[in-house]
C-alpha positions as CSV (number, residue, x, y, z in Angstrom):
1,X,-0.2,-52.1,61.5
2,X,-1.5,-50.2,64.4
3,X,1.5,-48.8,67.1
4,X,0.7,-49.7,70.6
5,X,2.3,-47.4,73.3
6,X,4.3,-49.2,76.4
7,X,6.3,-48.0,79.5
8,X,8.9,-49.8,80.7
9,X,11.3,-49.4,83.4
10,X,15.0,-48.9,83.3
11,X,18.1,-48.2,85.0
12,X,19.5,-45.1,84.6
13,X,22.4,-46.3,83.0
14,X,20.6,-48.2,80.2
15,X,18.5,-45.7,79.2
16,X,21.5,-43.3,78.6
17,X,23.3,-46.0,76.8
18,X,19.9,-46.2,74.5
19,X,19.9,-42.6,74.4
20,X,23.7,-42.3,73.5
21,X,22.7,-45.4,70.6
22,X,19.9,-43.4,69.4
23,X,21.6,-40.2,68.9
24,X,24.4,-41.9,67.1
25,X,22.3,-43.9,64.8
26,X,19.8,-40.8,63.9
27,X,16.9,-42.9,64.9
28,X,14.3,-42.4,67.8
29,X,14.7,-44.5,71.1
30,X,11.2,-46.2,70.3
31,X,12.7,-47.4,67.1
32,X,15.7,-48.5,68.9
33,X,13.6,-50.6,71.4
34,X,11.6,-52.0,68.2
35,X,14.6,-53.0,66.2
36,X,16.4,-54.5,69.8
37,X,12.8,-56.3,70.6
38,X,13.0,-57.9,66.8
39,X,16.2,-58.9,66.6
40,X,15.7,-61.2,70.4
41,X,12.8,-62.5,68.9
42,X,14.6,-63.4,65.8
43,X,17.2,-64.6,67.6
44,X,15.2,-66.9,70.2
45,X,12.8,-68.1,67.2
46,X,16.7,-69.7,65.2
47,X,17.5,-70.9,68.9
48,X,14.2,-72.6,68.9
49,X,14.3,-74.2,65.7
50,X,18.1,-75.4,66.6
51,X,17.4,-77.3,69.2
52,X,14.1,-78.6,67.6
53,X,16.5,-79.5,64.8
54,X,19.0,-81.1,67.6
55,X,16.2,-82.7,69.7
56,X,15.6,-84.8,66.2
57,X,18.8,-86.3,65.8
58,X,19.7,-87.1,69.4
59,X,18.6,-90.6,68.9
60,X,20.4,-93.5,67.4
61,X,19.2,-94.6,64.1
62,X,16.7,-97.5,64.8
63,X,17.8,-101.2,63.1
64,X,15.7,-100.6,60.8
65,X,16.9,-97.4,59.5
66,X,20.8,-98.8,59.9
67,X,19.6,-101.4,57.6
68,X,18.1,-98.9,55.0
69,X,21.4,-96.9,55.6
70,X,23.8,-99.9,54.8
71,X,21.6,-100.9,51.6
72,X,22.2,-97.0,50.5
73,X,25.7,-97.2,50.8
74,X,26.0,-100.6,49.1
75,X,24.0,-99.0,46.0
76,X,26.4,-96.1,46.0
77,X,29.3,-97.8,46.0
78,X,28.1,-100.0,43.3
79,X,27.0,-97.6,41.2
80,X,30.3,-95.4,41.9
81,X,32.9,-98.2,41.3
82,X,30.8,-99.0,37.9
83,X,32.2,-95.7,36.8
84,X,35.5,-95.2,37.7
């Protein structure tokens, strides 16, 4: 894959703290910023598949899917007090 160059702005504070990271983890700022960059996007793709996740089981189960839930737990039971 082909690197792409970029300039950003920072504070003068950050960019000593990235530099101060850097040094202590033997890497180059640039590979800081890429392994910062893919762990947010990481991070934001879970939070989006969370609430996607959430967003499906806001609603109350329909009648028709209570109905299909209370014949499930019928057959369990059933078929768990035929074996103790």
């Amino acid at each position: 894959m082909a690197n792409v160059k970029t300039a950003i702005s920072l504070e003068r504070p950050l960019l000593e703290q990235v530099d101060e990271a850097a040094q202590e983890l033997g890497i180059p700022r640039s590979h800081l910023f890429v392994l910062a960059v893919e762990e947010f996007l990481q991070r934001r793709e879970n939070q989006q598949l969370l609430d996607a996740i959430n967003a499906a089981y806001v609603d109350s189960p329909d009648p028709e899917e209570e109905a299909r839930m209370a014949a499930m737990q019928r057959k369990q039971r059933e078929m768990v007090e035929g074996s103790w």
